[in-house]
C-alpha positions in Angstrom: 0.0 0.0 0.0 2.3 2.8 0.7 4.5 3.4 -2.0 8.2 4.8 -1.5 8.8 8.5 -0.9 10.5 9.3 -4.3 7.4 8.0 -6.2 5.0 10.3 -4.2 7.3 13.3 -4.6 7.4 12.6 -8.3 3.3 12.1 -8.5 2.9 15.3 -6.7 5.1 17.5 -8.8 3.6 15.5 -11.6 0.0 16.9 -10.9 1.5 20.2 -9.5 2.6 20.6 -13.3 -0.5 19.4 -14.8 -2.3 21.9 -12.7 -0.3 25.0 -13.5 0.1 24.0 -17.2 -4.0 24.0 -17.0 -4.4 27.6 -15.6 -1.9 28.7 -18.2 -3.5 27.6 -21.4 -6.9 28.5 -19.8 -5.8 32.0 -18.7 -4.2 32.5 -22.4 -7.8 31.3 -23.8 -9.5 34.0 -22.1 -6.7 36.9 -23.4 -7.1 35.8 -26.9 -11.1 36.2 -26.4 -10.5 39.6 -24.7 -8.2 40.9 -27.4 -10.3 39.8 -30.0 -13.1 41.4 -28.5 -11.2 44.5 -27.5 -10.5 44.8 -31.2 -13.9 44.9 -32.1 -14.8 41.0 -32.9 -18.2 39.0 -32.8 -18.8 35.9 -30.6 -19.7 34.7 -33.3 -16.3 34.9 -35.4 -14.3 33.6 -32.4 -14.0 29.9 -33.3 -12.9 30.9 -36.7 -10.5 33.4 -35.6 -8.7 31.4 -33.5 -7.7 29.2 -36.6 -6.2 31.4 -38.5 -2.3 32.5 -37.7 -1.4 34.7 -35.0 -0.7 38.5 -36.1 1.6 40.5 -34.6 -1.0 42.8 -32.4 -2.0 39.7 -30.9 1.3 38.2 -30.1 2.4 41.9 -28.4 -1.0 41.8 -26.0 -0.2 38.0 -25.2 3.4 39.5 -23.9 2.3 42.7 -22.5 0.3 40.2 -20.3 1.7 37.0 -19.7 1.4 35.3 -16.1 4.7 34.7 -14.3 5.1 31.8 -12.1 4.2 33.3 -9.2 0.7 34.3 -10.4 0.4 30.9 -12.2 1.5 29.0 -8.5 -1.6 31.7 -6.8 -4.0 30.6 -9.2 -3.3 26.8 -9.1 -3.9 27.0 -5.4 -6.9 29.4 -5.7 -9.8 26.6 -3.4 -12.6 26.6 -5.9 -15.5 28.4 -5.5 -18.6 26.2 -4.3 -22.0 26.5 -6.5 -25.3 27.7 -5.1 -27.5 24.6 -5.5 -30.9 26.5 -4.2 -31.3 29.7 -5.1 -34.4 30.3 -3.3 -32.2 29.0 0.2 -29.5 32.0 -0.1 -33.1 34.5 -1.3 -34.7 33.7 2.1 -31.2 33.9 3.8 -30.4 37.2 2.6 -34.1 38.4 3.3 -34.3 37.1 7.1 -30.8 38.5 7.7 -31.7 42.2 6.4 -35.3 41.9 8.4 -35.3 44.5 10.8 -35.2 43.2 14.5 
């Protein structure tokens, strides 16, 4: 069952990577989005877009804002936000904590 120490260090920096390398491409996913709406694209034209070759505007905007390890290492340890599964339970929350007493 428990495996030697070497082997869990190595699983553990293995998902540590996996996890970072994640947050990167998603964080460079949203900045392509946000420059090409920022440049005056449709929703719509996004998918297409995104296949054709870089320019050079884009590739300037990408390295004007490019994380750095440190923000990369924040964001991989970020706890996830937890989902509202009733609505109408944080409604009548809200409501009886702003009740007058």
């Amino acid at each position: 069952m428990t495996e030697p120490k070497a082997e869990l260090q190595r699983r553990l920096i293995d998902h540590k990577v996996a996890k970072m390398t994640s947050v990167r491409d998603q964080y460079n996913g949203q900045l392509q989005e946000l420059f090409f709406l920022q440049t005056g694209g449709s929703m719509m034209e996004l998918t297409s877009w995104r296949r054709r070759r870089p320019n050079k505007p884009l590739d300037n905007f990408m390295a004007d804002n490019q994380l750095d390890d440190e923000d990369i290492a924040t964001l991989a340890n970020e706890p996830k936000r937890q989902k509202i599964d009733d609505p109408e339970k944080t409604v009548a929350a809200t409501t009886t904590a702003a009740a007058p007493s």
